[in-house]
VMD Tcl script that draws the C-alpha trace (Angstrom):
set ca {
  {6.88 -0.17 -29.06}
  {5.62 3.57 -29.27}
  {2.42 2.73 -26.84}
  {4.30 1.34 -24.08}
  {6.14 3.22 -21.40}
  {9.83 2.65 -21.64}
  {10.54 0.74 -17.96}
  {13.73 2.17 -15.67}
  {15.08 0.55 -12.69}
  {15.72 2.51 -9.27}
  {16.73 0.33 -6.70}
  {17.67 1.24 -3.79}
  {19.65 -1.52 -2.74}
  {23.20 -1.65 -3.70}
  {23.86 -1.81 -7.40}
  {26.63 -4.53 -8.40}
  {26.13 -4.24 -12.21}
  {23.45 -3.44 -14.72}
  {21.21 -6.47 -15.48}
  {18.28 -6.83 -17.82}
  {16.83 -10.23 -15.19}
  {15.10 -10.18 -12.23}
  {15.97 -8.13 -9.59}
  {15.40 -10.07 -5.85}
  {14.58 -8.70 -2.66}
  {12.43 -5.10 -2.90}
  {12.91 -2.63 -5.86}
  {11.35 0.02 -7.68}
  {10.49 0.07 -11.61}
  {9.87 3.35 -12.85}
  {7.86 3.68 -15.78}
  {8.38 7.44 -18.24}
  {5.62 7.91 -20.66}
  {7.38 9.22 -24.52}
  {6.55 13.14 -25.71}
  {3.16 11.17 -27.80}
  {1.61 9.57 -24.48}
  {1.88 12.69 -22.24}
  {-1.67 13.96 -21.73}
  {-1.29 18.43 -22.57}
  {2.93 17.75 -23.08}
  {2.63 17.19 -18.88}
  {5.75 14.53 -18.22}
  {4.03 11.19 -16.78}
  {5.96 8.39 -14.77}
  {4.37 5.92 -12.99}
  {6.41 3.91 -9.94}
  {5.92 0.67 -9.13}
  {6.61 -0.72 -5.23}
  {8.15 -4.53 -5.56}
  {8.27 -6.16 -2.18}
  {8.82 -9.49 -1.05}
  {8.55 -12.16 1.88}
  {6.59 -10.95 4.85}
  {5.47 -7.36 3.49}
  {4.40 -8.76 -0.06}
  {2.58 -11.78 1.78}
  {0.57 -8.55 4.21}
  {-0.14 -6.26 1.21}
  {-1.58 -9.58 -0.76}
  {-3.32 -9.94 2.43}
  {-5.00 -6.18 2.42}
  {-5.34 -6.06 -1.42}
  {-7.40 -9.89 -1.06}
  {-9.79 -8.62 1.50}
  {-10.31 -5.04 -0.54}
  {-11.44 -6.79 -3.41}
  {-13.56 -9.46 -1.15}
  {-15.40 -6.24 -0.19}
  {-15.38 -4.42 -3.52}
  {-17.14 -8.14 -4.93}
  {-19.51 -8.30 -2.07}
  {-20.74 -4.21 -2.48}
  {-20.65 -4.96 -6.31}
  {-23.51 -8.23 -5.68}
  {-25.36 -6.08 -3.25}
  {-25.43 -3.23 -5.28}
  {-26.61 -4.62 -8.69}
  {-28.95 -6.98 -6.62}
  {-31.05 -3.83 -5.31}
  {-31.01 -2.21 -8.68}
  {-32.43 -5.17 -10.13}
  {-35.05 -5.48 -7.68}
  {-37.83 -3.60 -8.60}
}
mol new
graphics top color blue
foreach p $ca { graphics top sphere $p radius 0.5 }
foreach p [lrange $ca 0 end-1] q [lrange $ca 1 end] { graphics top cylinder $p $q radius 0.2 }
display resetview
């Protein structure tokens, strides 16, 4: 598809062949945007962090209680703007 980044594969663990399926243990999937997508011609790639067991469980951890915050500021928030 033209509006999707094409995905590429760094891992840093040892490579033992090429493989379109899941990769386990922690990786990183870079994403290039095409010529089209590139905001001014700049060249775009985004990386994304895999991790698993114990670091995976701590960042769900951190990310869970961000957005247990974010919710809570959000129902403050629009409650004193409703308020007159």
């Amino acid at each position: 598809m033209a509006d999707q980044p094409e995905p590429r594969k760094e891992n840093h663990e040892k490579h033992d062949r090429n493989s379109g399926g899941m990769v386990k243990g922690p990786h990183i999937i870079s994403y290039n945007l095409n010529e089209e997508q590139r905001p001014g011609g700049l060249k775009v790639r985004f990386k994304v962090r895999i991790e698993t067991g114990k670091k995976a469980a701590a960042i769900d951890a951190a990310q869970a209680e961000a957005i247990r915050e974010l919710l809570s500021w959000s129902r403050e928030h629009r409650t004193r703007q409703n308020k007159p």
